[in-house]
N, C-alpha and C positions, 0 to 999 in steps of 0.2 A: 464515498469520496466527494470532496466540496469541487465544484466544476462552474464555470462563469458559465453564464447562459446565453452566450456571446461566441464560447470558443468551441468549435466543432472536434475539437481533438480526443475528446471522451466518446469512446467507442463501445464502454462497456455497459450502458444503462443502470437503472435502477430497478429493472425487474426482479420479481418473485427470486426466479431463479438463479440471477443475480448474484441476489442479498445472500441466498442459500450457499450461494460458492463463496461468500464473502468469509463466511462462518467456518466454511473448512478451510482454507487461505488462511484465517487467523491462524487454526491450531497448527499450523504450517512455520508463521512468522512469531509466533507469541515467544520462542527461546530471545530471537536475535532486537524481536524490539524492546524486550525486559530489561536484556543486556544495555544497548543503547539509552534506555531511560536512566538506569540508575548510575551508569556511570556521567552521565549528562548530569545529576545531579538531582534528579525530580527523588521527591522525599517526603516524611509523614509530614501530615496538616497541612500541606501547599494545595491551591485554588488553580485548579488548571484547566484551560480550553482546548478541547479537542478540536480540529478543521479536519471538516469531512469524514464524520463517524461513521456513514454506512450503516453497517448492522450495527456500531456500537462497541464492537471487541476494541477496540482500542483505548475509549475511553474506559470500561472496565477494568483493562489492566494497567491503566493509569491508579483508576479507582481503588484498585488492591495495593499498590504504590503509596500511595498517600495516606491511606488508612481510614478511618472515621472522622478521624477531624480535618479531610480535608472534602475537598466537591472539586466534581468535575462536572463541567459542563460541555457537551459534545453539539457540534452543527453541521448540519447537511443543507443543500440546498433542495434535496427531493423528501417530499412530504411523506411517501412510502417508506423511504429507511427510517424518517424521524418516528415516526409510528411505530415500525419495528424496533426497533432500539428501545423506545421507550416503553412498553411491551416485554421487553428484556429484563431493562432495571428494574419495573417492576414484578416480575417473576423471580428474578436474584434478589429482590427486597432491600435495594440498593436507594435507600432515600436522599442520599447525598450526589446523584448521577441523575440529572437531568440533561433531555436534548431540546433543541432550538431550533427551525427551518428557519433557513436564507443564508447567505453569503457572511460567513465568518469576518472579510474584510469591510463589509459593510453596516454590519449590526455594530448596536452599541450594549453598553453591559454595566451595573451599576457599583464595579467596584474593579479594580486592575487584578490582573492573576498573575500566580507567581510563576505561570510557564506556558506557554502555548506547545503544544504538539500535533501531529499530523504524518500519519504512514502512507504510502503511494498516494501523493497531492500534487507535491509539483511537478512531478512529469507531465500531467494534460493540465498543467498552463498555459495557454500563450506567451506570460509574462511571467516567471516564478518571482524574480524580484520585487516586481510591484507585488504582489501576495505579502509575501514575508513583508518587505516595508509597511504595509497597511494593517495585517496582527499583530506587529511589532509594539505598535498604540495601545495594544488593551494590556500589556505587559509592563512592570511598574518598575523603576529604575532596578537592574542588579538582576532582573528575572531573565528568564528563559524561553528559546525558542530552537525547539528540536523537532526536525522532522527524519523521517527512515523513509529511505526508496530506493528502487532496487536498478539495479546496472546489469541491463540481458548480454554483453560485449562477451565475455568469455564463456559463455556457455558452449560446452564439448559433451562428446563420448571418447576415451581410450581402453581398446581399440574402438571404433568407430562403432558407436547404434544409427545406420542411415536415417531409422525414421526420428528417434529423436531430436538430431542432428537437424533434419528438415523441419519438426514442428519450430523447435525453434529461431529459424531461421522467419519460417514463415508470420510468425508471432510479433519479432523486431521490423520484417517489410510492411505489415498491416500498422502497427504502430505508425511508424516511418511515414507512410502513404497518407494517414488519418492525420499528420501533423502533431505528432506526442515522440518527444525524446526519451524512448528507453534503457537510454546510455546516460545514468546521474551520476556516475562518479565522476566524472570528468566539469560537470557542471555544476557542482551543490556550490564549490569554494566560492566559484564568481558569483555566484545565486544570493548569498550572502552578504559578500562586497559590497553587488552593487546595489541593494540591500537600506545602506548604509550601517550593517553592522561590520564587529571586527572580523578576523577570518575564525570560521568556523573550527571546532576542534572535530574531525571526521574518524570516523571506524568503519571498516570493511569485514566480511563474513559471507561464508557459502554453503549452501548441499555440496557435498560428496560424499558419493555413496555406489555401493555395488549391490548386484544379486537383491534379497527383502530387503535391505538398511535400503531403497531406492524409490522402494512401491509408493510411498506417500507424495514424493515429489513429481515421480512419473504423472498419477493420477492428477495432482494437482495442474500440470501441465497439458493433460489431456482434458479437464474440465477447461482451461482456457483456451483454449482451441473451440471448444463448442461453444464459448462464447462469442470468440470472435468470427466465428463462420460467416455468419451475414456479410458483416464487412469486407471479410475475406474474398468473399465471392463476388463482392459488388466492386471491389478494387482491384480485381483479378488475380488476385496473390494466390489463389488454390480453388479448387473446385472440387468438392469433397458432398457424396452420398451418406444418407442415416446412417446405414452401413458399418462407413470408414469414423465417423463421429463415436457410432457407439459403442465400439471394437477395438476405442486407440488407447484405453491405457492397458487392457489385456497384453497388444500388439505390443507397446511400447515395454513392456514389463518383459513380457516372451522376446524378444531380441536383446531387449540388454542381458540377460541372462544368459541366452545362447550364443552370445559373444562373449562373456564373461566382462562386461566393458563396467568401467568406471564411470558415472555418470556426474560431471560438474554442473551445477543450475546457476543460476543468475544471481548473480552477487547482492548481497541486502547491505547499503552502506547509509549510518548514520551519520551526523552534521550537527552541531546545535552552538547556542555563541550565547553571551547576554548581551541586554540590552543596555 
């Protein structure tokens, strides 16, 4: 994920293990940002820019998008995801996916794209408007600028899984505390505005799920928790042993179950407009 080197709200680093969680987190989000791309419009032979590739999955399934005759090109501003990624493409034999290190709004590029895209980016903005105003530039009149991020606001259990209930609670405070808006739905349409694009056309989508249809998203929720421990505990939002870390999505799995609860996750909502 592309993060100014300025703004302290990116909590998640670019570590190893990280980029590892980054990889399962994909095959978590890969249904809803598909959805989102093609009905956005992204299509065979279009030239498109990834902001804040990470491991890269996102440019791939861009990459699968557009086909052969198109290129994508993905940027990070951490040298370790660029390395992975491209490590990637080249393992998938992806000649047409290349990555870039630095600031997507700051590089320049020798030819306009027919779309910029970007999945959990503007949330640790400081600024999301200025972002999107600033890749708006590399997009060539008529083109595209679609990003997917996700809105933790209604996340539940019915009936009630306490600990669920609490990771995620916990997860929005650490956000919150770090100065990252976890709540995008309420913010993409002005993100856009004031932008100076027109208003966004948005789509919303969520986990639900009980009993095994739940395990993937539990797990994925208990890897984010291990990542945000540090911070957690340094902003006092929870204080949690190996323990309690290596034992939460079992736990979290074993109480949704033994309640029989319905499990809602965090809303994935897309946005995209032209330029």
């Amino acid at each position: 994920m592309i993060m100014r080197k300025t703004n302290p709200a990116y909590v998640l680093g670019h570590s190893e293990g990280e980029l590892s969680r980054l990889k399962i987190q994909a095959r978590l989000l890969e249904s809803a940002t598909r959805q989102i791309f093609r009905e956005a419009g992204l299509e065979t032979g279009m030239r498109v820019l990834d902001v804040g590739s990470g491991a890269g999955d996102v440019a791939f399934l861009a990459a699968e998008l557009v086909g052969v005759s198109g290129i994508v090109i993905g940027t990070d501003i951490a040298a370790a995801a660029v390395a992975a990624a491209t490590r990637s493409a080249e393992e998938r034999g992806l000649a047409r996916v290349s990555f870039r290190e630095g600031d997507a709004a700051e590089l320049t590029f020798d030819q306009p794209f027919d779309a910029v895209v970007g999945r959990y980016v503007l949330l640790f903005q400081a600024d999301p408007a200025e972002l999107v105003r600033k890749i708006a530039r590399h997009v060539r009149p008529g083109g595209l600028v679609i990003f997917h991020e996700p809105d933790w606001v209604g996340t539940r259990s019915i009936p009630p899984a306490p600990t669920y209930d609490r990771c995620c609670e916990w997860i929005r405070e650490t956000f919150r505390l770090a100065g990252t808006d976890s709540n995008m739905a309420g913010k993409l349409f002005t993100t856009f505005i004031r932008a100076g694009m027109g208003p966004p056309q948005m789509r919303m989508q969520t986990f639900i799920g009980g009993g095994a249809a739940s395990v993937t998203f539990l797990e994925a929720v208990a890897d984010l928790i291990r990542t945000l421990r540090p911070k957690m505990e340094q902003l006092g939002v929870a204080a949690l042993s190996d323990a309690d870390v290596e034992t939460l999505a079992e736990r979290l799995m074993h109480e949704a179950t033994n309640n029989e609860s319905v499990i809602v996750g965090r809303a994935e909502v897309g946005a995209w407009a032209r330029v």
